[in-house]
N, C-alpha and C positions, 0 to 999 in steps of 0.2 A: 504494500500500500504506500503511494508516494505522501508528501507532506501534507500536500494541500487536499488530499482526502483525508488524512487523520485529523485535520482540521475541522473539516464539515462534521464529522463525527461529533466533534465537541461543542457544536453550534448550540446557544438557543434556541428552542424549537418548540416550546410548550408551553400552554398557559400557567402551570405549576412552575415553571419558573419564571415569569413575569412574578408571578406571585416572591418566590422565595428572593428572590435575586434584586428588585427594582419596587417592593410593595404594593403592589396593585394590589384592588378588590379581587376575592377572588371568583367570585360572580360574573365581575368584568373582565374578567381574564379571558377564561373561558370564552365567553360571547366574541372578543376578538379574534380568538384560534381558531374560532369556527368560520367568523366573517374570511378571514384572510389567512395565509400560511402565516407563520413567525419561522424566520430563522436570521443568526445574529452570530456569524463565524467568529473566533477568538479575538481575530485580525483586526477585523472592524471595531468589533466594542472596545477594543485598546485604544480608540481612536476619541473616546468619550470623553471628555475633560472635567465637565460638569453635566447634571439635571437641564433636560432641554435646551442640550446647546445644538448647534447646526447639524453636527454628528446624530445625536441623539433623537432629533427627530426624524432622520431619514431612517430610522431601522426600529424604532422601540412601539410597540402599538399606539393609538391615543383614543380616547371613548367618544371622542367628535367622527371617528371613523363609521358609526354607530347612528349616527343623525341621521335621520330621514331629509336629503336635501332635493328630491326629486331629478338628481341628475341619472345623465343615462350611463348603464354597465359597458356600451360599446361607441363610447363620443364620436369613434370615428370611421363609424361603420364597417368594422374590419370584416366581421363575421358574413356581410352583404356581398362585398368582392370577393369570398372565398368558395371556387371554383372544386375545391378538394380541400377535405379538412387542415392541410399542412401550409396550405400558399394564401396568401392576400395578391390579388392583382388587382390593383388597384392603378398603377399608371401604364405608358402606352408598353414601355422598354423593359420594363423591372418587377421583380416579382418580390413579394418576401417570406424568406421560408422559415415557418415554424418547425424547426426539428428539437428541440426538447419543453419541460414545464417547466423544468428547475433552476431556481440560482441556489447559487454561492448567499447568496442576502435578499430578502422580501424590501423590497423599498415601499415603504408606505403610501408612497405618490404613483404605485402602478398605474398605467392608464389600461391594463391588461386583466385587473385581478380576475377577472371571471372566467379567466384560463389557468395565468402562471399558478401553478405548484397541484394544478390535478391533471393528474398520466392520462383520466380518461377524456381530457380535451385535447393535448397534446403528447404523442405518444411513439417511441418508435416503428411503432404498425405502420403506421402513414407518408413514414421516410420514401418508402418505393412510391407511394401515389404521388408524390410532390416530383421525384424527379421523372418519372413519364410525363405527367402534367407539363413539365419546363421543356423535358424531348419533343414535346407534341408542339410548340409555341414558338416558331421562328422566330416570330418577335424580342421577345424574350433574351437582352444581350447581358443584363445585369443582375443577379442574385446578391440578395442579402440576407444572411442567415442569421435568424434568433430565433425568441421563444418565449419564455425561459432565456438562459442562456447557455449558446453552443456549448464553450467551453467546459461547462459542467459532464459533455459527453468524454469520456475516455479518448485519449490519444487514438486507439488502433479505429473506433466509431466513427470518430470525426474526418478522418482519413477519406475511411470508404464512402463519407458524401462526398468530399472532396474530388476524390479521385471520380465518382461517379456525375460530379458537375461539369469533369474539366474533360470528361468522354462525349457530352454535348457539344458541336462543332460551333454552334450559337451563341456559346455563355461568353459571352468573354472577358469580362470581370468578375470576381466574388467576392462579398462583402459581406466579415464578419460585425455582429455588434453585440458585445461582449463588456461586460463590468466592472472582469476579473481584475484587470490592471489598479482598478481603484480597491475593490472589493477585498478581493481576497489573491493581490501580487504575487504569491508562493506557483499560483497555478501555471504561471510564465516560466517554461522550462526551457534549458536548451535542446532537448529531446523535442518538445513541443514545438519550437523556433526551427531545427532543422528539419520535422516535417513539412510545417507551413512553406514554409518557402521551395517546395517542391512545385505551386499550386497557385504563383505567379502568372497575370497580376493577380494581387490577392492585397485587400485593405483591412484594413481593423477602426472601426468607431468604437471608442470607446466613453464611459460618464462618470466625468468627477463636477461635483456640485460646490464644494467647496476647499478652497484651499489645503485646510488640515487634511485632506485627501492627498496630499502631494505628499508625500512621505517618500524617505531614501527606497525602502520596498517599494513602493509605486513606480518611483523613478528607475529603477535597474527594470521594474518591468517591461517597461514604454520604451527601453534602450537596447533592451535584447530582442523586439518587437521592431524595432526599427534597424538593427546591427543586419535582420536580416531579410532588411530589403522591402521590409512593409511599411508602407505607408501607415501611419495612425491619428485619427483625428477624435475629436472631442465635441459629445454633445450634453449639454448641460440644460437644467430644467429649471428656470426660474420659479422660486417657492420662499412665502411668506417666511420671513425667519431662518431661512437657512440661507439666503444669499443677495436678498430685494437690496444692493446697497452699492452703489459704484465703485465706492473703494474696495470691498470684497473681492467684487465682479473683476475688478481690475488685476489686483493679486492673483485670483486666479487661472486670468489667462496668461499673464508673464510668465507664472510658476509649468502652465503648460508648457510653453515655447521651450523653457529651458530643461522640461524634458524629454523634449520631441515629439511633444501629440500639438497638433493644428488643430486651434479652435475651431469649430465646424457650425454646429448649430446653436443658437440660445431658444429655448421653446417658452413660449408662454405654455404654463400648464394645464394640463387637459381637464375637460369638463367631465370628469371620472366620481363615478358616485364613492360614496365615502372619501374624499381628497379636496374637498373644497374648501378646506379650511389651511391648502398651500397655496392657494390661488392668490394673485396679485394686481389690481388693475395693471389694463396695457402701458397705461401713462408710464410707470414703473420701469418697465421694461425700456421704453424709448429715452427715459433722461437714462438709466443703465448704459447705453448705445449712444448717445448725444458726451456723455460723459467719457467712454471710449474712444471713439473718432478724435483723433488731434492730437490726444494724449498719450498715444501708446503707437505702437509696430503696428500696419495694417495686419499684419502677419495674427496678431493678435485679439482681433475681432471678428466676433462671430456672425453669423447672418441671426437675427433675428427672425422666428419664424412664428404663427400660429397655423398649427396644424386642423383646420378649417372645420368645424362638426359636420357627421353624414358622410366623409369620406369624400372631402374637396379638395384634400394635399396641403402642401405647406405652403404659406403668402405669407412670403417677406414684411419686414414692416420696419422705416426709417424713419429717424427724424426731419421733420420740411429742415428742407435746407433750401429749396426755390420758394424765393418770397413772391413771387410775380415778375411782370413781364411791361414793358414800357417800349412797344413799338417792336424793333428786333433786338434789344436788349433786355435780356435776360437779368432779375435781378438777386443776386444768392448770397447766404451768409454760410459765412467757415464755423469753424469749431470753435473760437472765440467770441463771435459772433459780430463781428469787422463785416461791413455789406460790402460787396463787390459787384459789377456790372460786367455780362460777357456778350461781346456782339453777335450774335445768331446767325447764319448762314439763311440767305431768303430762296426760296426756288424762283426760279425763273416761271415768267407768266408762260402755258401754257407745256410746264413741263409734265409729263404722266407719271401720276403715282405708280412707286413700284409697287409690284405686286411677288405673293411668294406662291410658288409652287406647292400645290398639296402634294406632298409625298408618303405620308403615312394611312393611307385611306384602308379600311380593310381590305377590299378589294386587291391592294396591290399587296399583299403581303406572298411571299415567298412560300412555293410549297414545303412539307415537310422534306428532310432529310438528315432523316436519324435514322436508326436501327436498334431498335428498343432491348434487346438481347445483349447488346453493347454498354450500354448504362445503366446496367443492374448494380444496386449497393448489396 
């Protein structure tokens, strides 16, 4: 058994220990093990400092999870685009594949709980349906793999998706998104590093929320992850009290850069029942982003995204930086907030709107050519 399974072993995982370990009711113990998985690896909870600090409420239950807040179990319609219990297709090129239930750590702010941590919604049964499904989909050039999360599957398991994605002549990127690096860094092995990179291109998203995540373990994890040849970036979840605060925000993308993960996304948080009490107005989010810009590496800002209810994708979202317009001068303010005027380029009278070519029309999609016998896991 390597480390980082004797780890998991030792996890938080039960209302009786909410009880003994942190004092909870034990009435409401219960009730929250039942709402949602609990698991709290050694790794993490070392991470605690104090009672309700940023740490502590990404992993520890809380009885507002519990509140009837009328939001919905699937904000973002995943379960509507799911063609076979294992994939979301959801955009035109990319699919996302559910291959396990489990983490390393329940995060309180799932926007998934109504799957992560029961086998019987995500399941190894399903592994083969998801990848015929991707055989069968010419379309289909980009896979992202979670769940759960991947890495929770054994080396030789992870493998044979692997290997089994990269026998589709159409995939041509794969994309893990994965926790481990923040969660539970033991899991980053170099047995693990010199698989992966058998399996190029091949990326890694990974979620650290807050600073105190950046730990020398974190860091040697994100650097043997990138030693070999993987790309890794970073998607982070804007949440009341664990990070609404631009100096935070700030710190913690430096602290990425300098261990090799590229900020990627900032998400305003999903409208997920029981988690409404991380949610932040938007405004939040935009001075976060108005306060970055100017101040730091572009290297180091994230796109701000709200990933749209019903299943509309992720829409960006910036701060006005175009105040208006006075004739063909354009009138904008920087990050300081200095106004500037840029002269506009005018078209000529009677020039023709370009226009773009539809190219992605069902109709013209490419027939199959796969051989399904070929890409058995």
């Amino acid at each position: 058994m390597e480390l980082w399974q004797e780890m998991l072993r030792q996890s938080v995982d039960s209302g009786r220990e909410l009880v003994e370990r942190f004092g909870f009711d034990k009435e409401l113990a219960d009730r929250l093990n039942k709402l949602f998985h609990i698991r709290i690896n050694p790794y993490y909870l070392s991470l605690i400092r104090y009672p309700n600090d940023p740490i502590w409420l990404q992993c520890i239950p809380d009885g507002k999870e519990l509140e009837e807040d009328g939001l919905p179990e699937d904000p973002l319609a995943e379960d509507s685009h799911s063609p076979v219990p294992s994939i979301v297709h959801r955009y035109p090129d990319r699919v996302l594949f559910l291959t396990t239930s489990q983490c390393s750590m329940y995060c309180r702010f799932c926007t998934r709980k109504r799957k992560v941590g029961d086998s019987s919604k995500i399941n190894m049964k399903y592994i083969q349906g998801g990848i015929d499904y991707i055989a069968a989909h010419p379309e289909v050039r980009d896979v992202i793999m979670s769940g759960g999360d991947p890495l929770m599957l054994t080396d030789f398991m992870l493998e044979r998706i692997l290997a089994g994605l990269r026998a589709i002549p159409h995939v041509e990127i794969i994309r893990i998104g994965t926790k481990m690096p923040c969660v539970l860094p033991q899991r980053i092995t170099p047995k693990l590093c010199k698989m992966l990179r058998k399996y190029h291109p091949l990326y890694i998203n990974t979620h650290f929320n807050h600073p105190w995540e950046c730990t020398p373990e974190a860091k040697r994890a994100c650097e043997m992850l990138a030693d070999a040849g993987i790309p890794v970036g970073n998607q982070s979840v804007l949440m009341k009290g664990v990070n609404d605060n631009p100096d935070v925000m700030l710190e913690l993308m430096r602290k990425l850069l300098t261990m090799r993960v590229r900020p990627y996304y900032l998400y305003q948080a999903d409208i997920t029942k029981g988690a409404n009490h991380f949610r932040t107005p938007v405004s939040v989010g935009l001075d976060i982003m108005d306060k970055l810009r100017g101040h730091t590496s572009g290297l180091a800002i994230p796109y701000f995204v709200i990933d749209a209810p019903g299943g509309g994708g992720k829409i960006p979202l910036v701060p006005q930086y175009v105040l208006g317009r006075n004739g063909n001068q354009i009138i904008l303010r920087n990050y300081k907030y200095d106004i500037f005027t840029y002269p506009d380029v005018e078209e000529e009278p009677g020039t023709p709107t370009p226009t773009v070519e539809r190219k992605f029309s069902r109709k013209a999609r490419p027939k199959k050519v796969y051989e399904p016998d070929k890409v058995k896991v």
